[in-house]
N, C-alpha and C positions, 0 to 999 in steps of 0.2 A: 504494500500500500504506500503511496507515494507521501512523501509531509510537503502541506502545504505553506510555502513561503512567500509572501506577497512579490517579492521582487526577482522568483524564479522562474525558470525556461522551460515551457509545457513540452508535456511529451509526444515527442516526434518531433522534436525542434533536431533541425542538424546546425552543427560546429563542422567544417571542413566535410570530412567523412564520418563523423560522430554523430550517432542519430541518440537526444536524450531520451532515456525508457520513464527513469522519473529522478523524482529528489530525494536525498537521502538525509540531510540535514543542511545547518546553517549556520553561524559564527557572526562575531563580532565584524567579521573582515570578509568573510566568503560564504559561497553558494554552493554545497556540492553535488552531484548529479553521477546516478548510475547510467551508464550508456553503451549502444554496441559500437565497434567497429565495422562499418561495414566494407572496410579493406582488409581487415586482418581474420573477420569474422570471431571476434571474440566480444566480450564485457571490459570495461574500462572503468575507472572512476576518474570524473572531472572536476575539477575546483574551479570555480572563477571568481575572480577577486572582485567584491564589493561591497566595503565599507559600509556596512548598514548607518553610522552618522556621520557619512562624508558623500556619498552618492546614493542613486535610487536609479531606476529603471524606465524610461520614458515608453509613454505608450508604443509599444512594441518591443523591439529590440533593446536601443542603444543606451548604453550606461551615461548618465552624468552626474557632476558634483551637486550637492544637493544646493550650494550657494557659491557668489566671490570669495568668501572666508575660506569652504574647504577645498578650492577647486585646488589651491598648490598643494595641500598636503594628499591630498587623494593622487594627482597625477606623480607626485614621488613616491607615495607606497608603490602605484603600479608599476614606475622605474623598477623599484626597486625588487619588488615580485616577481619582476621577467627575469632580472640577473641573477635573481637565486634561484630561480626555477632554471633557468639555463646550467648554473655550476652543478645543482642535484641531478642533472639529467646525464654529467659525465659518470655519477657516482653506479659502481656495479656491486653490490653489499647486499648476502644472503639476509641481513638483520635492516635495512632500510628498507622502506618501500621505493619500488621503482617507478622513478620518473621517465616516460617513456614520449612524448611529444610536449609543447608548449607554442602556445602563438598567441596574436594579437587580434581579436574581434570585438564588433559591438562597441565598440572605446573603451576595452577593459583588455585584463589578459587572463587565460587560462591556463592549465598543467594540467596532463592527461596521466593517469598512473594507472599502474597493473590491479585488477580486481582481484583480492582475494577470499577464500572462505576460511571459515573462522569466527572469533569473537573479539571483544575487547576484553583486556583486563578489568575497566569497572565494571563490566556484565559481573565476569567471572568472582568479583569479588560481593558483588550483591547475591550473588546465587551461595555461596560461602564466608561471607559475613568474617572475613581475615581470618589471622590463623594461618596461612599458609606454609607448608612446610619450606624447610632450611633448605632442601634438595631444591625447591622448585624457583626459591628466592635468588641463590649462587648461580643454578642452571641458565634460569632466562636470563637475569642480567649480566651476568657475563656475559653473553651472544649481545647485547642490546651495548653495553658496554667498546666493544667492539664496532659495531656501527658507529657509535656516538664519535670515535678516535678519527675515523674517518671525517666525518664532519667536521671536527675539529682542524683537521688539516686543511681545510679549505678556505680555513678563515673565518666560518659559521658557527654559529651558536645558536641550537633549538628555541631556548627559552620557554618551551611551555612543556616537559617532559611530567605527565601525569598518567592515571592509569586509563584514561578513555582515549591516549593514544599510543598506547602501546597493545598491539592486537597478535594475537595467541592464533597461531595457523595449525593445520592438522599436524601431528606431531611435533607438536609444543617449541615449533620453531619462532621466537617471537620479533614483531618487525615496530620499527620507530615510523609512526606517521604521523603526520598534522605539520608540516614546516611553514604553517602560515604565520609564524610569529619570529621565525629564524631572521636572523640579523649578523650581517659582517660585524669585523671589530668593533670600530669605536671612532666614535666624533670625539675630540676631545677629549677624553677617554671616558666620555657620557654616553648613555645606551642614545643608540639615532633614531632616531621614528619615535612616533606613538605606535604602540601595537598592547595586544591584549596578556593578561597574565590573569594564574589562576590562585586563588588563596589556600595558601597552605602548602605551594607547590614552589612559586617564585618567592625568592631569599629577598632581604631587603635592599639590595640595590638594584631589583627590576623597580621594588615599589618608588625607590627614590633616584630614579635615572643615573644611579649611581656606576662605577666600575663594573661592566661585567666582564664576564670569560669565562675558560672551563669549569673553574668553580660554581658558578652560576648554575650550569644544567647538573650540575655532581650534589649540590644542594637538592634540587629537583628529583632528582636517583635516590638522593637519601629518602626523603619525603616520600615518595613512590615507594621503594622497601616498606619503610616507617608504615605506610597504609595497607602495605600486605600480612603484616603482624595484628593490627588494630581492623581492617575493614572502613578506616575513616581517612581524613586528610588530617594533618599535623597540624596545628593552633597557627593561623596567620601570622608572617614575619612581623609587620607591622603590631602583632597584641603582644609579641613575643619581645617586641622593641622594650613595649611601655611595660612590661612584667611580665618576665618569660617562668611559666606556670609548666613547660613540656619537661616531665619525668623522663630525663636519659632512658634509653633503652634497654641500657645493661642492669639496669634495675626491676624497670618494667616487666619485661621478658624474660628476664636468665631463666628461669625454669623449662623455656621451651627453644629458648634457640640458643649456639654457642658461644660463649662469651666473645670470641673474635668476629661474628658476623653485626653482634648490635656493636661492637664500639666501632665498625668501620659507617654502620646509620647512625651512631651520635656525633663519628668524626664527618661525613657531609652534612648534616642540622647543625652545626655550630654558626651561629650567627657572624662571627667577624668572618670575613671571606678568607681573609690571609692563612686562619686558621684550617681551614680544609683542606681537603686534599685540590693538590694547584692543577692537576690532570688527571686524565682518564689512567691512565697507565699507573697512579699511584694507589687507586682503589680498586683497579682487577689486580694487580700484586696481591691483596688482602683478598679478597672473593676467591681468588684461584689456589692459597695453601690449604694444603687436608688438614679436616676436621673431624671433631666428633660431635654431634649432633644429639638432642634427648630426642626420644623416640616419638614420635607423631602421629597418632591415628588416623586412618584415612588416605595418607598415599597422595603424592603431589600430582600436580597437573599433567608431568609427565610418565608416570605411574597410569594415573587413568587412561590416559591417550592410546599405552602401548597397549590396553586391554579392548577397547573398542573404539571405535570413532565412525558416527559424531558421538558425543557422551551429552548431548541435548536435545532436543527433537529435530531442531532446523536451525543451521547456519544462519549467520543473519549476514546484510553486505558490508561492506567496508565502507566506513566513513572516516574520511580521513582530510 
């Protein structure tokens, strides 16, 4: 069943050779759309970039700003939209989603990526309410870890790494999506753009345009873990500024997970940045030594997968 969004492309709209089937959700910044190829004959998913309070959709087609105020910031996101969709589109990463086309229509810009089946991590954790085993926690985010290194390389930084974008494929391969909020270095060395951030997930200097970098998404990774022990988000940077009330982890949980997996989630939730781990490479060193683990009822996501798949009635599509 399609979601309906006011400022979306009915189905059977064609993009190039993209015929859209329907919508599949929508963002602060974009539209996104299941669709076939009708040259490749496959399924796709499409994002197209439209600042829900910077543009809107004119009778028919074409996108514009919604005023003189936002028409420069809207035409620089979509600058800048096309340039990271162009650098992801080199990227070949079993742990990314693949960006597989990009172009310019309608006076917006789109990214076309590979459909996959599967779910999201916040599905998976609303259907299990946290608690996730230690096996499934090291497992995927190492593999997602690995991706992130890659992006890193490029100059990019995710900034929005939570668990409704990180999605869980048949044999619990898991892939980083959503880079509508990804941004090169630094103006300055101030985050550049306005773009969206999620509470609980972004450290305090998405909140405050402050320094980012690896640390930034390795904060986000921690918080992501952090909600796979709990089933919830971590107390917002900002409440944590004015009276930080979050019980370390290694307190929290030592009965159920190894003492060396929560101090590597209390060493990404530390609020000063300098104090976290400065790259990817210093918290897969910690994920990747053997452990001993207290015993877990139930059997992780990898566990279930090897015994049957699907392990819920019906895949749902990727929204990304």
């Amino acid at each position: 069943m399609a979601i309906k969004l006011e400022n979306a492309l009915p189905p059977g709209y064609m993009l190039h050779h993209y015929r859209v089937v329907r919508t599949l959700g929508g963002g602060g910044f974009s539209i996104v759309y299941l669709a076939d190829d009708t040259q490749g004959k496959r399924k796709v998913v499409i994002k197209e970039y439209l600042p829900s309070n910077q543009a809107t959709r004119l009778e028919g087609e074409t996108v514009e700003s919604i005023s003189a105020e936002t028409d420069s910031t809207f035409k620089q996101g979509m600058r800048r939209f096309f340039e990271e969709a162009a650098a992801l589109s080199k990227l070949q990463h079993p742990n990314i989603v693949r960006v597989t086309d990009f172009f310019r229509e309608n006076n917006t810009v789109y990214l076309v990526m590979e459909h996959e089946d599967g779910m999201d991590l916040r599905g998976y954790l609303k259907r299990h309410g946290g608690r996730l085993s230690e096996k499934f926690i090291r497992t995927v985010f190492l593999q997602l870890l690995d991706g992130l290194r890659e992006i890193h390389k490029l100059g990019l930084f995710h900034l929005d790494i939570k668990p409704s974008n990180i999605w869980l494929r048949p044999g619990g391969r898991p892939l980083l999506l959503d880079f509508g909020a990804a941004q090169s270095a630094f103006k300055g060395n101030k985050h550049a753009g306005a773009h969206t951030l999620t509470l609980g997930f972004a450290p305090l200097e998405q909140h405050r345009r402050g320094h980012i970098g690896p640390w930034t998404d390795l904060y986000a990774m921690g918080a992501t873990m952090w909600s796979c022990m709990t089933g919830r988000a971590p107390p917002a940077a900002p409440e944590r500024a004015a009276r930080d009330k979050l019980k370390p982890a290694v307190k929290q949980f030592r009965r159920h997970y190894s003492r060396q997996l929560l101090e590597a989630v209390d060493w990404c939730l530390l609020m000063n940045q300098i104090e976290r781990p400065q790259n990817v490479d210093d918290l897969a060193a910690v994920l990747s030594q053997p452990y001993t683990a207290p015993h877990l009822a139930g059997g992780s996501l990898l566990e279930r997968l090897k015994l049957k798949w699907p392990w819920w009635k019906k895949p749902t599509d990727t929204v990304t």
